[in-house]
N, C-alpha and C positions, 0 to 999 in steps of 0.2 A: 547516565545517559544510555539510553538503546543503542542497538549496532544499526547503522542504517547502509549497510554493505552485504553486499553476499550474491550468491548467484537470484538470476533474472525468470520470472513467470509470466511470458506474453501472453494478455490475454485479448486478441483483436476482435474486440467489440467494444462497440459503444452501449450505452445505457444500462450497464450489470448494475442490480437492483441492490436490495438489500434482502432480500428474501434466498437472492440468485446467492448472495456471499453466507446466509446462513438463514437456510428454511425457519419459518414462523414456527414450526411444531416442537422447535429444538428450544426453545425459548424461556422454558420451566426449567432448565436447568439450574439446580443450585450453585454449582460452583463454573466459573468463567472453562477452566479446562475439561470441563465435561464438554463444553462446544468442541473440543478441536478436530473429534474425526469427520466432524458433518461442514468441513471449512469449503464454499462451492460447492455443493454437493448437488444443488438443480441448477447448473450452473448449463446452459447449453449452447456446447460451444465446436463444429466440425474435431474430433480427433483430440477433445480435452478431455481427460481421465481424472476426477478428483483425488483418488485414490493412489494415482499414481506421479501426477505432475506436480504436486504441492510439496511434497513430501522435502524438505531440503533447500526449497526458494527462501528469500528473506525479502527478497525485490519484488513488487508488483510493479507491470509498465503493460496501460491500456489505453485505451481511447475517450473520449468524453461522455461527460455526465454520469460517473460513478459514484455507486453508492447512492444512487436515485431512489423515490420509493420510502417506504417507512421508514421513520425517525425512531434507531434504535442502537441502544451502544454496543447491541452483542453484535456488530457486522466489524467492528475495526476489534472487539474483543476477542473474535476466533481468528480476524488474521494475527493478532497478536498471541493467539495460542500455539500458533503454527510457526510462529520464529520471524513473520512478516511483518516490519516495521514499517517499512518506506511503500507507499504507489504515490508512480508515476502518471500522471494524466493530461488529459488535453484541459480538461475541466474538471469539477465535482460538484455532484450534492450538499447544498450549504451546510447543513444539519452534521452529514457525515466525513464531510473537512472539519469539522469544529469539533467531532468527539475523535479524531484522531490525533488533534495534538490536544487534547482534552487526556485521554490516556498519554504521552510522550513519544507518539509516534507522530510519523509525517504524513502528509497527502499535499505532495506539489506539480502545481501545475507547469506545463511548459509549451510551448507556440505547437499547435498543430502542427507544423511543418518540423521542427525538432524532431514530435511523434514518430510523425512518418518517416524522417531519416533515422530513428533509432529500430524502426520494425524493419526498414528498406535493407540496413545494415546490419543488424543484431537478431533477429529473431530469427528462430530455427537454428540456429549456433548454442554451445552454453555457456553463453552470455553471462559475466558477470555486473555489477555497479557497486564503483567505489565513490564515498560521498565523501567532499572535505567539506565539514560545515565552515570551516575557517573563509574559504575563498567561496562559498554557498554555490559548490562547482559540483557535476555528476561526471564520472569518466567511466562509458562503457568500453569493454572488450569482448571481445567474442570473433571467432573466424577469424585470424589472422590478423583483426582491425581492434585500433582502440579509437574514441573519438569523445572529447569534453563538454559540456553543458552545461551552461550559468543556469542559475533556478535564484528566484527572489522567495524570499521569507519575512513575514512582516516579524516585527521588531516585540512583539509580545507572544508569540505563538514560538520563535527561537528559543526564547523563555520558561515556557512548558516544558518543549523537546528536553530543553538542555535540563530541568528541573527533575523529568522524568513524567510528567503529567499537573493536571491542576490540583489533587489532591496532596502532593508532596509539595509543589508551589505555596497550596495553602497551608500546608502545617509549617514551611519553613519562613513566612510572611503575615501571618494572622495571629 
């Protein structure tokens, strides 16, 4: 199973595309980790540096409707290049929730309001998230504060995660 812990990538905006998470032009690539230095790369965002602010995250934690935009597997493939397992969101793109625990990552949702108590709190700090899948609980820290967050996972998708993705699901189940 992936690490779904490590330090925190705020990204406050809503609707980051899939183009935004990894340009169309990068798309011929033959191998998955040729994507990783182009990971956000037209991503536009006040005071975001692709180059600089990726570098070492494992957490993404945004706003709603991520991963909008073309239906493509290299958008959770370069965050997965990049060491990033887990985002956090208000919402997501059906398409792009589903190849992330498709690959053995996660994309979970949590109340609007959770969001904006985890940016109110935690952003602009370096913010970590520690995930116990056991209690499907998030505990951020950062600035002096630590604070917990229940998250639901449906019962086949925990599955993948914990499998590692649906091609290891399928060769240990087929």
């Amino acid at each position: 199973m992936k690490n779904f812990s490590g330090k925190i990538l705020f990204l406050d905006r809503s609707d980051i595309n899939t183009d935004e998470i990894i340009p169309a032009k990068y798309l011929t690539e033959a191998a998955k980790s040729a994507l990783k230095p182009y990971c956000l790369e037209d991503l536009a965002l006040p005071g975001f540096d692709p180059k600089r602010d990726v570098a070492g995250k494992q957490v993404v934690i945004t706003r709603a409707n991520f991963g909008c935009g073309s239906s493509r597997e290299h958008a959770p493939w370069v965050l997965e290049c990049n060491g990033i397992n887990l985002v956090i969101a208000e919402n997501f793109a059906r398409i792009f929730r589903q190849n992330m625990f498709n690959c053995g990552m996660m994309a979970v949702t949590l109340p609007k309001a959770a969001i904006e108590d985890i940016f109110t709190n935690f952003a602009g700090t370096n913010a970590e998230c520690s995930t116990d899948m056991t209690k499907h609980e998030f505990t951020i820290s950062g600035g002096g504060k630590s604070k917990s967050y229940k998250f639901a996972i449906g019962e086949f998708d925990e599955t993948l995660v914990r499998a590692n993705g649906w091609v290891d699901y399928a060769d240990a189940n087929y």
